[in-house]
Backbone bond lengths (Angstrom), bond angles and torsions (degrees), N, CA, C in turn:
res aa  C-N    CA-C-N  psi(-1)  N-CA   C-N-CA  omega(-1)  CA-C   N-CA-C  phi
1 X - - - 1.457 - - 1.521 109.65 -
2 X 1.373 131.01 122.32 1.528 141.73 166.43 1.282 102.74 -40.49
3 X 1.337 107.92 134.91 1.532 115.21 173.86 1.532 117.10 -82.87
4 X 1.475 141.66 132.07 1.913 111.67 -159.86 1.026 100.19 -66.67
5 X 1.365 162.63 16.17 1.881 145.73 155.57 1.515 78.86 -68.61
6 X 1.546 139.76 -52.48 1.401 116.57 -171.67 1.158 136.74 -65.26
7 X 1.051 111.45 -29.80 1.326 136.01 179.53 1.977 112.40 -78.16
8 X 1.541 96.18 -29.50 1.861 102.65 173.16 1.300 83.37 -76.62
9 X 1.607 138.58 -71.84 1.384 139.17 -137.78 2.095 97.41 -59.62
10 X 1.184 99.26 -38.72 1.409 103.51 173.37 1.589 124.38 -57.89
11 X 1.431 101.95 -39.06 1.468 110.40 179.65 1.651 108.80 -68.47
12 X 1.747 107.86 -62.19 0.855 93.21 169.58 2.124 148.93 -56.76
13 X 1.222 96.22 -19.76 1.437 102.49 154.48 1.238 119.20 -39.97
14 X 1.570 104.50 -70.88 1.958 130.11 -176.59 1.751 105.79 -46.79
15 X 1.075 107.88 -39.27 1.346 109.88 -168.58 1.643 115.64 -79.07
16 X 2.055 111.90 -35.88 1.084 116.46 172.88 1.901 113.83 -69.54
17 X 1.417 95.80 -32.68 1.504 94.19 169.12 1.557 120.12 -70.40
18 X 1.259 127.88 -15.03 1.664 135.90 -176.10 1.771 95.93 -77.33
19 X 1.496 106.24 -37.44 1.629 105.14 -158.94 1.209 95.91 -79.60
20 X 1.651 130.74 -50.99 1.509 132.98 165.48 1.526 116.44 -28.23
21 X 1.321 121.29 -26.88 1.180 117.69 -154.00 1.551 107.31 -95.74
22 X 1.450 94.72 -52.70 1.703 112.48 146.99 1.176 128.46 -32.34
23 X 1.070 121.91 -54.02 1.383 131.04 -179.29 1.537 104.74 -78.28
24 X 1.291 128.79 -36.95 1.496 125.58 167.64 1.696 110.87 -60.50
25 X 1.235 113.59 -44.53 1.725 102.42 164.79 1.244 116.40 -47.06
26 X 1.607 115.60 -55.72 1.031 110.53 -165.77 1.281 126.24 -55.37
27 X 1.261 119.89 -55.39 1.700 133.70 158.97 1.545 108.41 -14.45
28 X 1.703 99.43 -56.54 1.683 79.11 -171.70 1.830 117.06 -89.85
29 X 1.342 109.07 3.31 1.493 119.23 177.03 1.867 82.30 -83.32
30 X 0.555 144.49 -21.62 2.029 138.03 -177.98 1.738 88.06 -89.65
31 X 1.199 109.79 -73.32 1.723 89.07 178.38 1.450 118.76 -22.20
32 X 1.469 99.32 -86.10 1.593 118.66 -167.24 1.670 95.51 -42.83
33 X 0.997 135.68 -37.92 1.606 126.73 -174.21 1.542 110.57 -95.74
34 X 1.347 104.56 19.28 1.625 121.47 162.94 2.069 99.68 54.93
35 X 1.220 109.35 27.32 1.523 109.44 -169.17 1.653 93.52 -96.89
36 X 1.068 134.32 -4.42 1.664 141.15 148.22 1.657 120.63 -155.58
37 X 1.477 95.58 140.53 1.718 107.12 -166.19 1.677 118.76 -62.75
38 X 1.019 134.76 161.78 1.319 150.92 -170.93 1.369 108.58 -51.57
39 X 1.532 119.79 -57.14 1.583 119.12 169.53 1.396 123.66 -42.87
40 X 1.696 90.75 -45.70 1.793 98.99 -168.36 1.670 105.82 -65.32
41 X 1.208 111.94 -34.14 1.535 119.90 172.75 1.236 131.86 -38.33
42 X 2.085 85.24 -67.88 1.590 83.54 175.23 1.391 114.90 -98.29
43 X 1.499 109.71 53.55 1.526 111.81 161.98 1.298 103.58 -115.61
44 X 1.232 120.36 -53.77 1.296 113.43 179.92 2.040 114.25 -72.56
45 X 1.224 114.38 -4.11 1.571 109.35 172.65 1.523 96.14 -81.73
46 X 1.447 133.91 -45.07 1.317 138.66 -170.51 1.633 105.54 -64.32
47 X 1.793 113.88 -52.20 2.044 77.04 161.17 1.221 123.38 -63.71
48 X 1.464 123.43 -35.79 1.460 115.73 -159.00 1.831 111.06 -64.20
49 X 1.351 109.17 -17.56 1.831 110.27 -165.68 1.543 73.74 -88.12
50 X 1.461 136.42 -54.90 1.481 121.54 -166.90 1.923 102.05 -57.94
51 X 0.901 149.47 -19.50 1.410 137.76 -156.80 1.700 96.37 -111.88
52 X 1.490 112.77 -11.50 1.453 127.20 -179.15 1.345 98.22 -86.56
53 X 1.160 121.64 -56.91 1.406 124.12 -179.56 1.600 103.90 -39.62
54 X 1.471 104.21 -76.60 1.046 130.73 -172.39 2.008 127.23 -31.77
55 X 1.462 76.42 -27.88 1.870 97.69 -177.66 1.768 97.32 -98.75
56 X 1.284 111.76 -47.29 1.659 108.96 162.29 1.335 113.53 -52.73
57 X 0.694 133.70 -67.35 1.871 129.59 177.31 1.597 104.15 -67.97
58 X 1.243 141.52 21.16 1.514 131.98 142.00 1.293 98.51 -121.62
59 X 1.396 161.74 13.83 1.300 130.67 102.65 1.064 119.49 -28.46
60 X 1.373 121.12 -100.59 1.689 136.71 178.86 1.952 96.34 -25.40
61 X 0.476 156.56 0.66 1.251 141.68 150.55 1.263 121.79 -83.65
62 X 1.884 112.88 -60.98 1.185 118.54 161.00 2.028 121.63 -32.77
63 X 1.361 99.30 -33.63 1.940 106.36 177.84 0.823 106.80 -68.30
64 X 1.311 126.35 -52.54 1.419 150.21 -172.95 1.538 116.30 -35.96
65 X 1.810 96.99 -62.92 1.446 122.28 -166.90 1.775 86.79 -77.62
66 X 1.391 125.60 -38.20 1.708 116.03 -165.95 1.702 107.04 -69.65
67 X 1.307 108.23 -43.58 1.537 116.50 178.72 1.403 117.73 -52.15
68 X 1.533 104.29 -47.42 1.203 118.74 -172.50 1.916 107.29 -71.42
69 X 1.172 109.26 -15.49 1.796 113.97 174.31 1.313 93.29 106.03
70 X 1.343 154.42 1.17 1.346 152.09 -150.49 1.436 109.71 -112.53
71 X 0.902 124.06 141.22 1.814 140.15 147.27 1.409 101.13 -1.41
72 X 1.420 137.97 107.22 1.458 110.37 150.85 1.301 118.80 -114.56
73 X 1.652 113.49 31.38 1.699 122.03 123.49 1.272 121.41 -39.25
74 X 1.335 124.14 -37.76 1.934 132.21 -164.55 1.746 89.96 -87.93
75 X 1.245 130.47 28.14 1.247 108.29 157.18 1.686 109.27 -117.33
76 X 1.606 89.16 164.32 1.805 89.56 -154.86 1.626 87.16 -131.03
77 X 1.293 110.05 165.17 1.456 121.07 166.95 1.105 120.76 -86.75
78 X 1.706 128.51 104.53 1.428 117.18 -160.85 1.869 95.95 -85.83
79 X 1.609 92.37 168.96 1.272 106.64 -173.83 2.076 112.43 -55.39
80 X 1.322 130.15 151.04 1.233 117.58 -178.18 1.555 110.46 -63.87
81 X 1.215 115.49 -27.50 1.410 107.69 -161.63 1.849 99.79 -81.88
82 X 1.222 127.59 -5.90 1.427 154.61 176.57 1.241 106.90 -68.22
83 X 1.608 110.10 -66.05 1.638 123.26 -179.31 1.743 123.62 -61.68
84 X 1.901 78.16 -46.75 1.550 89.22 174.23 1.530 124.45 -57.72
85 X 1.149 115.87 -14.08 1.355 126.58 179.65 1.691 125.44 -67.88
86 X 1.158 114.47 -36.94 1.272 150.90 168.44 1.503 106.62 -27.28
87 X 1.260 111.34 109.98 2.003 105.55 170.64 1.861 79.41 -99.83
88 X 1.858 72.02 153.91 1.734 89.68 174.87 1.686 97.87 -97.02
């Protein structure tokens, strides 16, 4: 059974990934309303899918480590270029 610091540390993950996601609409509702240009877009959507990734693969670890009976304190945020690597 998750201890609740696990279960907050979990929420809070879920929740930073909900706001990312938000904020990725938003970007392109500022495109489409021409209120910032195409480059600026897909620069700032290209960190945000890397920091999305990045929060998706420290969940899934955290499950990983809980299923498995383990700490899922001992999960860490690997580097993007780490995550990005990843075939699904």
């Amino acid at each position: 059974m998750q201890q609740p610091n696990d279960a907050s540390a979990e929420h809070a993950i879920l929740g930073r990934i909900s706001r990312m996601v938000a904020d990725e609409k938003s970007l392109r509702e500022l495109l489409a309303h021409g209120d910032i240009d195409g480059e600026t877009e897909r620069e700032r959507l290209i960190a945000l899918e890397q920091e999305l990734d990045q929060c998706w693969d420290l969940l899934r670890q955290r499950r990983a480590l809980t299923e498995a009976g383990e700490d899922p304190g001992a999960a860490r945020v690997r580097p993007s270029s780490t995550v990005e690597g990843y075939r699904s």
